[in-house]
N, C-alpha and C positions, 0 to 999 in steps of 0.2 A: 369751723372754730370761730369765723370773724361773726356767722350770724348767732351763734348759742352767745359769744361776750355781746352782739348787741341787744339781743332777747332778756338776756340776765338786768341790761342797764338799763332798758326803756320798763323791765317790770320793776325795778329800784326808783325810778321816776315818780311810775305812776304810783307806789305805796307813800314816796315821800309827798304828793301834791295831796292825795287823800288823807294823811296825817295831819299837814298842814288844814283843812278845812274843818275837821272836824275838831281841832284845837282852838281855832276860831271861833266856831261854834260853840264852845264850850265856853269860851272867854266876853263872848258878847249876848249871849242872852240872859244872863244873870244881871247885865248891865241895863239892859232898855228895859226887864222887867221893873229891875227899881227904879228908872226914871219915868217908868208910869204909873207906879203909887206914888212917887214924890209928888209928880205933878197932876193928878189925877186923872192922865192920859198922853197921847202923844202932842209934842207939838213941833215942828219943825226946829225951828233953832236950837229948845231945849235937847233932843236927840242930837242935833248937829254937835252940841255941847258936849255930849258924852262921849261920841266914838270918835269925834276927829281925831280927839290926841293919839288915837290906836292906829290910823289908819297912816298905811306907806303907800308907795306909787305901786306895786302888784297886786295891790288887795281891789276888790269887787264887793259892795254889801251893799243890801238892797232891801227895805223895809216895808214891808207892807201893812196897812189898816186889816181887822178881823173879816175887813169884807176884799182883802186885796188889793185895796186902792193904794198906788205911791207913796208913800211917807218923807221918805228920805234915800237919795240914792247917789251911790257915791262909786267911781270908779277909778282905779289904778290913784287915788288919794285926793281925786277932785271931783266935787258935787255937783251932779248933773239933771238939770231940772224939765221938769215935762215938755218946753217947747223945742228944747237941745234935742231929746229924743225926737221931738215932731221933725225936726231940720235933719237928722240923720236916716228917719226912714223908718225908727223903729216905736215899737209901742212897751207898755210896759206887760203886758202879754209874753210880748215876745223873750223879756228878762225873767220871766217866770217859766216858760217852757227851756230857757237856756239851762235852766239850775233850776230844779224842783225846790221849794221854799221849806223850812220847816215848821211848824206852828211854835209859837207861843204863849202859853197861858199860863191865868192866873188862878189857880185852883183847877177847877174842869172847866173854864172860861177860855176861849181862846182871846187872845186882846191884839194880837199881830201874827206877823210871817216873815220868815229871816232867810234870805238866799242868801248865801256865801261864797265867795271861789276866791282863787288867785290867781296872775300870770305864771302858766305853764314854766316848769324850771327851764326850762333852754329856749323861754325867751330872753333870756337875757345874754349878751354876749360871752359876759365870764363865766358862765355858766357851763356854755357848749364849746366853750375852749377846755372845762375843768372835766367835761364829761369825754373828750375828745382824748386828752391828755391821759385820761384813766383808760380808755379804749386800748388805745395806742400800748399804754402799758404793760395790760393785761395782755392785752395779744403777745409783746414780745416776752413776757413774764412765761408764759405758755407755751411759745417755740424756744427759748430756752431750758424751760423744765424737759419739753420733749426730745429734746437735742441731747439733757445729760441722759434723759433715762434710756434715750437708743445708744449713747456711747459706753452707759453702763451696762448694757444689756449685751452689746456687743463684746467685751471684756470680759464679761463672768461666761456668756456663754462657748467665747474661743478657750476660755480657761477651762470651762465643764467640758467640751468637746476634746480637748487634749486629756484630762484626765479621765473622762470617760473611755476612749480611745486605748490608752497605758493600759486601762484595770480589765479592759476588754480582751488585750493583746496577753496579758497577765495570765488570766484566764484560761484561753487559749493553747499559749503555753503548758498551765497543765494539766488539761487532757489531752496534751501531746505526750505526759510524761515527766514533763520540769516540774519539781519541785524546789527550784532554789529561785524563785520569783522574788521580787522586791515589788511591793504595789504601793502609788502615792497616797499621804497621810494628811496629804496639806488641803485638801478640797472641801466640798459642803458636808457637813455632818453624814448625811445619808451615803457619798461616797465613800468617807471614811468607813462608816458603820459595813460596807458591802467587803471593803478592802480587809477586814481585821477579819471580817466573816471566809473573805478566800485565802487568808492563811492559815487560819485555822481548818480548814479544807484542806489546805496543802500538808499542813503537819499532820492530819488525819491520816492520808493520800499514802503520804510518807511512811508512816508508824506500820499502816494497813500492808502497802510493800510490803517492811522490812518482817511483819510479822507473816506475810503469806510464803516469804522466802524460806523463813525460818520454821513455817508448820510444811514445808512443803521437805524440808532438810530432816525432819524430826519425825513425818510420816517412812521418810522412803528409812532411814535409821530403822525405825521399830520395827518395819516391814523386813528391813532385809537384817535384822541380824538373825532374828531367829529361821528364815525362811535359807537363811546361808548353814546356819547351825544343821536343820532339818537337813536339808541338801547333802553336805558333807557328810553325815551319819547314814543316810541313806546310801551313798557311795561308797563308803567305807562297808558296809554290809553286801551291799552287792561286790564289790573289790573282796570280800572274806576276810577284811582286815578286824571288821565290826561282828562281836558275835550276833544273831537275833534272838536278842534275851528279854523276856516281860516288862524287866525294868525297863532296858531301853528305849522298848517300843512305848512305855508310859511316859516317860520324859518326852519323845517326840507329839506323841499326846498332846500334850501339857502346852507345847510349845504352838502346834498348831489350833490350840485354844485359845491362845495368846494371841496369834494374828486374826482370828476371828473374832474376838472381842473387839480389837481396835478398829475391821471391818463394820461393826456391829454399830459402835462407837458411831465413829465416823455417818454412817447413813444416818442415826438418829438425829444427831445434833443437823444435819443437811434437811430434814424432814423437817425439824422443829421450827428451822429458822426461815421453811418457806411461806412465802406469801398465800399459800394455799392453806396449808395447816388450821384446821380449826379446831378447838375445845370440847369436851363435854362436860360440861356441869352439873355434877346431881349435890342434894346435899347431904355433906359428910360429919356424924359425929365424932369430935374433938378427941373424944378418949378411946375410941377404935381404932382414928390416923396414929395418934401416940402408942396405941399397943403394939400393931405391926411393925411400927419401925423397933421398940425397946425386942422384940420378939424376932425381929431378922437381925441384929446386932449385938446382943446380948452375948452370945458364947463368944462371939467375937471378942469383945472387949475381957472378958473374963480369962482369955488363953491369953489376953496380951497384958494382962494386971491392970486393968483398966474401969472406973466405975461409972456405969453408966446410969442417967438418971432421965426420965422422960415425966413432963407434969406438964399441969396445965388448966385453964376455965374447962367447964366443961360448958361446950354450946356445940350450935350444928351452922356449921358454913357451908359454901357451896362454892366449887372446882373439880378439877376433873381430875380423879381420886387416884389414880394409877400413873399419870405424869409429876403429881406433886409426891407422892409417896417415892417416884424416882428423882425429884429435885431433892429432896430432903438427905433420901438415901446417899446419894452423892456427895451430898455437904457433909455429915456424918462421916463418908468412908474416909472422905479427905483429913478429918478430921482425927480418924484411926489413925491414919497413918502418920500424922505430925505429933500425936501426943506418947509421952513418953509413959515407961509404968510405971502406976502409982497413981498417974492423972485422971482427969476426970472430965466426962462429956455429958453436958447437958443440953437435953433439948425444949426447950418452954413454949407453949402456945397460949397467949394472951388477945385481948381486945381492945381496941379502943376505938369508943361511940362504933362507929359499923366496918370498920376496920379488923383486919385480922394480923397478928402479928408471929411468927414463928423463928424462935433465936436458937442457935446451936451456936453454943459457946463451948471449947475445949484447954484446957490446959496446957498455954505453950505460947510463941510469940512468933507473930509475920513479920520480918524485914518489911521496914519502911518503906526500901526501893521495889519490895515484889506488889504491894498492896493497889499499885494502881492498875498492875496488869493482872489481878487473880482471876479474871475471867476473858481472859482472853485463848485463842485455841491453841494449844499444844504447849503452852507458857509454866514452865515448871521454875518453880523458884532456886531447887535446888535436885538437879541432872541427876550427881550422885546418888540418891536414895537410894537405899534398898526399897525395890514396890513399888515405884514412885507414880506408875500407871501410867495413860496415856498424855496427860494433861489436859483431858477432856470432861472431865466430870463435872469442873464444876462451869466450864461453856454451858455445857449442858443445862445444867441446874437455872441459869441465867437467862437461857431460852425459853424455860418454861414456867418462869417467872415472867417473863418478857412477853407472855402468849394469855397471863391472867390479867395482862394491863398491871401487873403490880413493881415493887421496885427491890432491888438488894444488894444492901452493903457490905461493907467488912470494915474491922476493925479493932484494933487493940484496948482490950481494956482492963487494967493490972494486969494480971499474970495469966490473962485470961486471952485468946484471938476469937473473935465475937463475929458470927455474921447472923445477920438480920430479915427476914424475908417480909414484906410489908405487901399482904392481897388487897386493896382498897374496894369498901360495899363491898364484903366479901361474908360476911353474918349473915344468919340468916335468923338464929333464935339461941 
């Protein structure tokens, strides 16, 4: 540290003495060139005339004829004449090799040579007191900057290490299982932003629990009622209590149709949402996808007074034709089943720039509160229904939207419950 401030001050020195000379220089040959047209040359006293009154005891100027020879020579502000140099040893060679001379001329004439310098700043005593004074300074200037920035650095970083520490243990916590964590708020941006980030995990964490308790309450329900139903008629038949009549055995049918669907169900949506599952994409005309669907749904809607309406651009996208015809399908059934008679289901396929967009909108309204959970697994808005199925359709549907990179919403809109399916670069012509 003490050699970079003394490196910094001896290079501040040496720009200040080079500033100094060539200001000098600047200031005095303008001067002796006029007092050699004045007088039609050099002459001693008249030069002497000119620069004394400039010169102080640091200055150094030294004047030479075009051929070199001494003029006038003046040192630290007293004129020093050829035999003074003889009595000290030196020559005027030797002031010329001290300080390289510069020319001056008049036109392209050279008519002299001008050496310049000054005493060195820290010859002088208040000088190397005032350079000493700023040394001294600057050095404690410097171990007190470094002193606050180790005691700041110390402080922020016991403070980052205790909150680091908290949101670590936080953490921790739960994927132990804890979700009732409290993480600190008060730290650096980037802490905060991690902490809002693991509660929002935790409420995920949370939700995910409460909702695998509940499709796990909701599986073994739909498994065992009809599987207890079946059970007990079977009993009763072997008991002789039950006669074995066509109908019956068609109702037990029916019922173990029912748990094999849910079986059915269940694998799909587990297929869907593996990390293995991949797509086939061919591409599919617009108003084929729309005929199948209006073509499997059709008597349906019409035994239940229902008008179904399927339309659309006609182009040719690309997806993999038998997973979205069963996304679609699903959105639709759900959609049976909430709309009253009389209502009406439509399903639109539009575009926009290379986007593909697919609406089925039906007659009727979703509670506000079920809207954020409608695709979640076995989540039925309303238990009671008649039909009301597994509460997997529209998982499903979401899966395999979720498998085109595309997105899908739902929503209310007038007297309408709207969902949206949105395949992105999904056009193809």
């Amino acid at each position: 540290m003490s050699l970079m401030t003394g490196f910094a001050i001896k290079a501040s020195i040496m720009n200040w003495n080079r500033e100094k000379k060539e200001d000098l220089e600047t200031i005095l040959v303008p001067m002796i060139s006029k007092a050699h047209r004045l007088n039609g040359g050099f002459t001693e006293s008249a030069l002497e005339a000119t620069l004394l009154p400039y010169m102080t005891d640091s200055l150094f100027v030294y004047v030479f004829d075009e051929n070199k020879r001494p003029v006038l020579l003046i040192e630290e502000g007293r004129r020093i004449r050829a035999q003074d140099l003889q009595a000290e040893g030196r020559t005027a060679q030797s002031l010329l090799n001290r300080n390289p001379p510069i020319a001056i001329k008049d036109g392209s004439t050279v008519i002299a040579y001008l050496s310049v310098d000054s005493a060195d700043f820290l010859a002088y005593k208040a000088n190397r007191q005032f350079v000493e004074t700023m040394r001294d300074a600057i050095t404690i200037g410097i171990l007190i900057a470094v002193g606050l920035a180790l005691a700041v650095s110390l402080v922020f970083s016991t403070s980052f290490s205790s909150e680091t520490k908290e949101l670590a243990a936080g953490i921790v916590s739960i994927s132990g299982g804890d979700h009732d964590v409290a993480f600190p708020k008060s730290g650096t941006r980037e802490l905060t932003l991690i902490a809002r980030s693991a509660e929002t995990l935790q409420r995920r964490l949370e939700r995910e629990g409460r909702l695998r308790r509940q499709w796990m309450q909701d599986i073994s329900h739909d498994l065992r009622t009809p599987i207890a139903a079946i059970k007990s008629q079977f009993e009763a038949m072997v008991d002789g209590v039950l006669d074995t009549s066509t109908k019956r055995l068609e109702r037990l049918h029916s019922e173990l149709n029912h748990v094999e669907a849910l079986v059915r169900n269940l694998q799909e949506l587990s297929r869907y949402e593996s990390p293995e599952m991949r797509i086939k994409r061919t591409p599919i005309a617009s108003r084929g996808f729309l005929g199948n669907i209006r073509e499997r749904f059709l008597f349906l809607c019409e035994q239940a007074g229902i008008t179904l309406e399927c339309s659309g651009e006609t182009v040719t996208f690309s997806m993999d034709e038998l997973l979205m015809q069963r996304c679609v399908s699903n959105i639709v059934q759900n959609a049976l089943q909430h709309t009253e008679e009389g209502g009406r289901i439509h399903v639109l396929l539009s575009t926009r720039y290379s986007d593909v967009h697919i609406t089925i909108e039906n007659t009727g309204h979703i509670p506000e509160a079920d809207i954020e959970w409608m695709f979640d697994r076995m989540y039925r808005g309303n238990t009671a229904r008649p039909g009301g199925g597994f509460g997997l359709g529209l998982s499903i549907a979401k899966a395999i939207v979720d498998l085109h990179s595309g997105s899908i919403t739902v929503e209310n809109e007038g007297q309408f419950a709207r969902f949206v399916i949105v395949l992105p670069q999904a056009r193809v012509s």
